[in-house]
N, C-alpha and C positions, 0 to 999 in steps of 0.2 A: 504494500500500500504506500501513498505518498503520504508525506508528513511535511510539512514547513515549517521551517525553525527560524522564526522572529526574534531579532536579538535587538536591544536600544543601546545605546552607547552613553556611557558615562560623560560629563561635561569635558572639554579636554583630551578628548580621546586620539588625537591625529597618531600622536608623538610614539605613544603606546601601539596604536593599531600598526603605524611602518613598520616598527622594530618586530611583533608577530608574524606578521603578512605574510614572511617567505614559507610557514611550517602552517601556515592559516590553507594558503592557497594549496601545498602539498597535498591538505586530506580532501579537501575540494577537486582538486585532481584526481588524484586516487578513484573518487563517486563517479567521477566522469569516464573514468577508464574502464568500471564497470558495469556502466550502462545505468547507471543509479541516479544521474544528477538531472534533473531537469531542467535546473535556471537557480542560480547565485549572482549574489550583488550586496554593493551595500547603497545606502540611503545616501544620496549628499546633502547634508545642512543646510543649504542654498539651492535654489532652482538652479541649475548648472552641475552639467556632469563634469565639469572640473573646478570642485570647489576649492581649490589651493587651501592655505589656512584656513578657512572657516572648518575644511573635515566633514566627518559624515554624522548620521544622527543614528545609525542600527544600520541592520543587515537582514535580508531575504536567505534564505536557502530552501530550494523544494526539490525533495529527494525520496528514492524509494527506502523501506527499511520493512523488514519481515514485522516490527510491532513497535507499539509506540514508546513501550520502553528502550527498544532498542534505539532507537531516532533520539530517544531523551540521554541516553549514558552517549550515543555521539557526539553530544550536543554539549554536553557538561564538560567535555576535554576537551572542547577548544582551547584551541592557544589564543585566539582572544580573549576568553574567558579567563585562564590562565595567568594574560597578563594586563588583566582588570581593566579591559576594554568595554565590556558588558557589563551594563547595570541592570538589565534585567532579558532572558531570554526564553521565550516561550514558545512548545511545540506543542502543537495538536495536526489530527488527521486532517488530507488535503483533497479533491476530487477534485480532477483535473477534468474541464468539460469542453474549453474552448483554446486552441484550437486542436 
């Protein structure tokens, strides 16, 4: 099943999120190499996909996972998470309808 994991970002977060990023993007790789990922991103703080300094506000992720706890212990070891990029992140089950 899909699950999407909604993460919001602590105030502050740039400086934190680059220095994760390379081991963030790895396991997001990984989803994709096995056919799991559907669509990752993060939120930019500003209307603008390139929001320089201002940074982002959270992050998307919609991915396959066998149950929701498995989606949730994915989720808890981010390296965002990790290195208190995330102030708060929440997954629940997704139904992908369109397209």
């Amino acid at each position: 099943m899909l699950y999407a994991i909604i993460s919001e970002d602590v105030s502050d977060s740039l400086e934190a999120r680059m220095s994760a990023r390379p081991d963030h993007l790895a396991r997001l790789e990984a989803l994709r190499d096995e056919g799991r990922l559907v669509l990752a991103g993060p939120h930019p703080a500003i209307d603008s996909e390139t929001p320089g300094d201002t940074g982002f506000s959270g992050s998307l992720v919609v991915a396959e996972f066998a149950s929701l706890e498995e989606a949730q212990a994915w989720a808890d070891i981010d390296p965002y998470v990790a290195a208190g990029v995330y102030a708060k992140v929440t997954v629940k089950p997704f139904k992908k309808v369109l397209p």
